[in-house]
N, C-alpha and C positions, 0 to 999 in steps of 0.2 A: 447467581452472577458473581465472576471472581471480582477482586476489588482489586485487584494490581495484576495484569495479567504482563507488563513489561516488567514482570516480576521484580519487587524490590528485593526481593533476595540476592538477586541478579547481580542488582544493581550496588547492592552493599556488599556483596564480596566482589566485583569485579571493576570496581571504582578507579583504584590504581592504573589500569590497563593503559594502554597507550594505542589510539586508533589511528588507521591510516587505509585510504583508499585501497582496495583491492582491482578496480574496476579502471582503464585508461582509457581516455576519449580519442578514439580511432578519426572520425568523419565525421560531416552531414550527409548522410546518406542518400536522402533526397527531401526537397524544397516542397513540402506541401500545406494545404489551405485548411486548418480546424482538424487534422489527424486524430480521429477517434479513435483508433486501433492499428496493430502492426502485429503479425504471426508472419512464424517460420515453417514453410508447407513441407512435405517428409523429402520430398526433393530440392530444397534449398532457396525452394524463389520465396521472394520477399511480398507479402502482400499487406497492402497499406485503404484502412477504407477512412474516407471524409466526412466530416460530419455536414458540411456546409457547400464543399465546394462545388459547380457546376461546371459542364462542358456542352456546348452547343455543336453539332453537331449537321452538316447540311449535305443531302445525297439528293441529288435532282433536286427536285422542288420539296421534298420533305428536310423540316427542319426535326432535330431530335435533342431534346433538351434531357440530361441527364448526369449524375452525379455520380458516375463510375468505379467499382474496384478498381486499385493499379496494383501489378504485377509485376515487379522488378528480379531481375537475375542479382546474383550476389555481389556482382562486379558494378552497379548500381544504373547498370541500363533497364529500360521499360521491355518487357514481356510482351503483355498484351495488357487490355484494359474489356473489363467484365462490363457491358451497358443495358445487356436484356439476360433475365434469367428464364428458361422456359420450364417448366413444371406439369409433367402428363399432359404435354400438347397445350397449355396455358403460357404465353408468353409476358411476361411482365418485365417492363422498362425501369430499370435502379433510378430514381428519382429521389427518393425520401432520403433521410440524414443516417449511416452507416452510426448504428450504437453497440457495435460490437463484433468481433470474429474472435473464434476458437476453432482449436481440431475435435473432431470426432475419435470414438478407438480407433478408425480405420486411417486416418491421419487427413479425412477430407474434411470442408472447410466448413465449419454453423456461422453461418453469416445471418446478422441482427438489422436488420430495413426497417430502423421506426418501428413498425408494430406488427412487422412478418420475419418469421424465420427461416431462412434456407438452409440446405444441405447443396453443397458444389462440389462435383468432383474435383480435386486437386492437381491429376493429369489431364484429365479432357477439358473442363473448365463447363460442362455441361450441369444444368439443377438435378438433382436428384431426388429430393425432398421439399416438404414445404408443411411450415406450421402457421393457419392464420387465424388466430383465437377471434370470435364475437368478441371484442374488448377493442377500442382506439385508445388506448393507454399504451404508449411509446416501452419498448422492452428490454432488456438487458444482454449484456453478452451470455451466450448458454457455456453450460460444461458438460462433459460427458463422461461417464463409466467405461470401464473396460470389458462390458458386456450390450454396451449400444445405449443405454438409457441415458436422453438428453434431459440435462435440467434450467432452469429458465424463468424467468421473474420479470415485473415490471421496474418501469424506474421509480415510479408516483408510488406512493403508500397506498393502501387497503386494495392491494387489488391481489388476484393468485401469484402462486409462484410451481410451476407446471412441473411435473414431473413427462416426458415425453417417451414412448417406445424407437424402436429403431428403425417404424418408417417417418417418424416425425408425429405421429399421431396419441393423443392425450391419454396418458396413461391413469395418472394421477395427480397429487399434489402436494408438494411440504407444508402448505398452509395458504388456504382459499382464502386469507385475508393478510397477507406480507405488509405488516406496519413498517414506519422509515421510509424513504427514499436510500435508491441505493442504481449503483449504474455496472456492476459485474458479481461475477460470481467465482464460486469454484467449487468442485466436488471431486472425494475421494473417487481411486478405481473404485472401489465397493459400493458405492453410492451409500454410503452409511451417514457419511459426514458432508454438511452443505454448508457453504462458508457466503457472507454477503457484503461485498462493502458500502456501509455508511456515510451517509453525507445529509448535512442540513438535520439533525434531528439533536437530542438528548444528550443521547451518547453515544458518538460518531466511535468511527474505527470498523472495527470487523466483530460482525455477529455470525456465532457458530448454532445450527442446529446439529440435531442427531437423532438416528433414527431409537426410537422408544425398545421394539424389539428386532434390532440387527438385522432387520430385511433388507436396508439397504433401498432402491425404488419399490421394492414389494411390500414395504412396509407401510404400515396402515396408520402410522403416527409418527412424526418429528415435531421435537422439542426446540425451546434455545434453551442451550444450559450454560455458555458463558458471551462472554465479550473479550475482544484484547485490542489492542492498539490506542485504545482510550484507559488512561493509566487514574486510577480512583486514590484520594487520599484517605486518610484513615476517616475520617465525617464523611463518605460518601461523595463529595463534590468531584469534580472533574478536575486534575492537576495536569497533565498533559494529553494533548490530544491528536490522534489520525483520522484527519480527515481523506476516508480510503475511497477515493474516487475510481481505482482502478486495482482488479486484484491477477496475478498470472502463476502458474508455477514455472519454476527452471526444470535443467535438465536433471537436475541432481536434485528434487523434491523440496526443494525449500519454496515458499510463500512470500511473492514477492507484489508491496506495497503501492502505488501512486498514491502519495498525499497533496491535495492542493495548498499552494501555495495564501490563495486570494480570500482567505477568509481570518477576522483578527484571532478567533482563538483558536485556531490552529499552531499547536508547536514543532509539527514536522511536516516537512517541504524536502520531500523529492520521491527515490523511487528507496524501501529497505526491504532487504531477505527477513522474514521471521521464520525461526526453526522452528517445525511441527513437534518435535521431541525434546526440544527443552522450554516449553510452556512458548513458543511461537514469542523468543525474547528474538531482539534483531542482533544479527549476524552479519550482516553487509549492506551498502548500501552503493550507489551509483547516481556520479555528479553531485551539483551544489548549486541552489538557489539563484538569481541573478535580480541580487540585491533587492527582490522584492519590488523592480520594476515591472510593470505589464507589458508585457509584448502584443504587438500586432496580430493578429492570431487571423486579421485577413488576408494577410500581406502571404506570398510564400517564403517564409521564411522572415529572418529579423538580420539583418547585419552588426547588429552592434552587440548581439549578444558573444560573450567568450566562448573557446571551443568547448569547456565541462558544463555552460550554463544552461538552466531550464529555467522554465516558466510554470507549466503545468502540466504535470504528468497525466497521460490518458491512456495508456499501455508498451507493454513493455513485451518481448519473446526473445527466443533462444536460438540458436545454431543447436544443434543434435549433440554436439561432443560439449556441448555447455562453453566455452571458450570465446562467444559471440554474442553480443545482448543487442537489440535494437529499440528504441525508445522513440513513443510518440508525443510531443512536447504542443500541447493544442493552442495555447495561444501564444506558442514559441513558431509554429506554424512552419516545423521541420521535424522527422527524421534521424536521428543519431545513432551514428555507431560505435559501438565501446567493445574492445577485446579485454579477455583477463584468462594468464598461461596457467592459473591456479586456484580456480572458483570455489567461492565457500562450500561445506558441505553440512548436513547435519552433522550435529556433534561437534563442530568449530565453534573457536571462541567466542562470549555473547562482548556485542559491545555494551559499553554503561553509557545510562541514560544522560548523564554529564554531556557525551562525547557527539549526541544525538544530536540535539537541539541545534542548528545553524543558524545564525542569527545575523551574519555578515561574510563577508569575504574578502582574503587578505590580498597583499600585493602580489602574490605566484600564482593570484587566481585558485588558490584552494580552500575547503572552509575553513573556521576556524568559530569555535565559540565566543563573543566577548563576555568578559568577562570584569563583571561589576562588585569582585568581591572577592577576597582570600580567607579561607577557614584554615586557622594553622594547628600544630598539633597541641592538644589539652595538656597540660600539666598541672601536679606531677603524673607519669604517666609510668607504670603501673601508679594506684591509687586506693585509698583507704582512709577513712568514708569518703572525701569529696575532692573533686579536682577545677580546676580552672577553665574554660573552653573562650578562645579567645580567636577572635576573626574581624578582618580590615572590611568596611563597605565604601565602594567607592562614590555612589550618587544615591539619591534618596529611593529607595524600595520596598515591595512590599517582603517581608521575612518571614521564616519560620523555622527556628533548630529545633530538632527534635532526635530526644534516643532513643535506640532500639534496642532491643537482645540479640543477638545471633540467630534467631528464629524469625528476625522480623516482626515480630509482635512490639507495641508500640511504647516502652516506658514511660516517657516523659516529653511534656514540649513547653521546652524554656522560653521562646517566642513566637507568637504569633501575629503579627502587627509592622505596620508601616517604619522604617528608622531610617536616620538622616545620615549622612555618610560621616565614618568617622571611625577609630577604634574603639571595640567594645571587646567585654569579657565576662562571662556568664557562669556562674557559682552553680558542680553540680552536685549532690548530695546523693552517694549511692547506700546511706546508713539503712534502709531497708530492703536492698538486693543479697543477693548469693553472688558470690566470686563467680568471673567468666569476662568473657569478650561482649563488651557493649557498642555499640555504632550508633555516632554522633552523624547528624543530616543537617546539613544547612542547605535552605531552598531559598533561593532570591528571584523573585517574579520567574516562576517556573526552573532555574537553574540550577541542578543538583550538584552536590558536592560532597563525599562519606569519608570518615576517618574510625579508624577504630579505639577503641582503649580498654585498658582490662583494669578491673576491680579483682583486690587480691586482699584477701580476708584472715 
């Protein structure tokens, strides 16, 4: 298991950086009741499924009680609404709680019903498919390969997690016993790699399996070989954490986050890109918090929330040219649409963890860190043997500086321990190092901060 997978390497060379929203809040796109998911179908309509909401429904003397897809055009009018799925001449009435929608390779729609999974054509709006496990344990959103292989998981702990063929039919399994809770997924075209998001357990975030021998669904064993989004400190404890209630890709392959807001040790609240190729560190991110009040999540919709503010992220999708993001906000209990003329890509800047953590929101209604504390620079600075490390705290907290090497491996840690607000200055002795560039960390109840210095011999 890695122990820093929002790499602190990352994070101490890219300290300095200066971040700034990439992503601008366009709309409310539409006003809806417990929004469990929102995808972009290969023709542009918007479909949005509920977790909670019903619609009643009266044709003569039949009443039809039912919890419907909606299908919105881009221009944010209603399509049609999905109420009975029919399946080889089986008609089945959408009533249960919508826990997920994805595309298939062919760009139709794996729709999640509680504890059955469909396949819906995307132009005819007809079932195609249908997965209904022996199991009443509620299921996740699936993903799929780019050779038909759906994959697919409970949300409870110890139950399977399916590997399925391309008529929806049980092929195999990543692991007939899927420990955690978890509420989406994701998997490579290749079916090699199965990603899970974490919620309510250990160590929340995103856990990656892999297949053992590169078969991909053919393969007869997957592994977990790491974690990320749960960031470990050097003693193994949890230092920051994602809580990933919801996982999506973009159009441009980056790995995009919902963290919940409503749980205390959670340090990240909203939706982040992590790059797949530079250790899945976050790259982007969309909106800002709202203030850490709960929203109505029965209501459609909140009025008092700001146009960039969310509550709880529960899916997110794309427009095709990437330029288009829409976001389901569940006990925001709307809809949003955000444009961006220039979307991260792999290989784009990482943001530092510093810049991460949102903790309040300013007057322009953007985030902003607070900040209970200045690390200023060590003097003398180059140094030989020992320098000065000197930082303001403004309210009582819990502390810890610590230096590193350039390699991130862990030299020294000056404090570890609660301190009362005031100036202090911390004596460091490098008479037993090799000349190089060392990084100084000061963390204040989760708040990172990096400066460099060099020892010159």
């Amino acid at each position: 298991m890695k122990k820093m997978s929002l790499s602190i390497f990352a994070v101490l060379l890219m300290a300095s950086m200066v971040f700034s929203q990439t992503w601008q809040y366009d709309s409310i796109f539409s006003a809806q009741k417990n929004p469990h998911s929102v995808l972009v179908a290969p023709d542009g309509k918007i479909w949005v499924g509920n977790y909670s909401r019903k619609d009643t429904v009266i044709t003569g003397t039949d009443t039809l009680i039912t919890n419907p897809l909606r299908i919105f055009n881009e221009d944010g009018t209603e399509f049609a609404k999905i109420r009975t799925i029919t399946v080889d001449g089986v008609t089945d009435t959408i009533v249960n709680s919508c826990r997920g929608m994805s595309l298939d390779n062919n760009g139709n729609v794996l729709f999640t019903n509680w504890n059955v999974l469909y396949r819906i054509n995307y132009q005819t709006l007809e079932g195609m498919n249908k997965f209904d496990p022996d199991d009443n344990g509620s299921m996740t959103e699936a993903g799929a390969t780019s050779d038909g292989y759906v994959y697919l998981a409970h949300v409870g702990g110890n139950h399977p997690a399916y590997i399925l063929d391309e008529d929806l039919a049980l092929f195999g399994y990543v692991d007939d016993t899927l420990a955690g809770l978890q509420r989406s997924l994701l998997v490579t075209d290749d079916g090699n790699d199965v990603y899970y998001g974490k919620i309510y357990t250990k160590a929340e975030g995103v856990w990656h399996y892999q297949s053992t021998d590169g078969g991909g669904a053919e393969s007869e064993s997957f592994a977990l070989i790491d974690t990320f989004g749960t960031v470990f400190d050097d003693t193994g404890a949890v230092a920051n954490n994602m809580w990933a209630q919801c996982l999506d890709w973009d159009a441009n392959g980056l790995m995009w986050v919902g963290t919940y807001w409503d749980v205390a040790e959670a340090d990240f609240n909203g939706w982040y890109a992590l790059d797949p190729t530079q250790d899945f560190a976050v790259v982007d991110t969309i909106g800002h918090n709202a203030d850490m009040v709960k929203g109505d999540g029965n209501a459609d919709g909140d009025p008092s929330m700001d146009a960039g503010d969310f509550w709880s992220p529960r899916g997110i999708a794309f427009s095709a040219d990437g330029h288009t993001a829409y976001t389901a906000d569940f006990d925001g209990g709307m809809i949003k649409k955000w444009t961006n003329a220039d979307p991260k890509k792999p290989g784009d800047s990482i943001i530092p963890l510093s810049d991460l953590i949102v903790t309040a929101i300013n007057e322009a209604g953007t985030p902003k860190v607070v900040v209970n504390f200045d690390l200023k620079q060590n003097y003398p600075n180059p140094f030989n043997p020992s320098t000065t490390i000197p930082f303001e705290l403004n309210a009582t907290k819990h502390v810890t500086l610590k230096v590193y090497d350039i390699n991130g491996r862990l030299v020294s840690t000056l404090i570890d321990g609660k301190l009362a607000p005031k100036h202090y200055e911390y004596k460091f002795d490098g008479s037993n190092l090799s000349s190089g560039t060392y990084i100084y960390q000061l963390n204040v109840d989760g708040q990172l901060v990096n400066k460099q210095m060099v020892l010159i011999k």
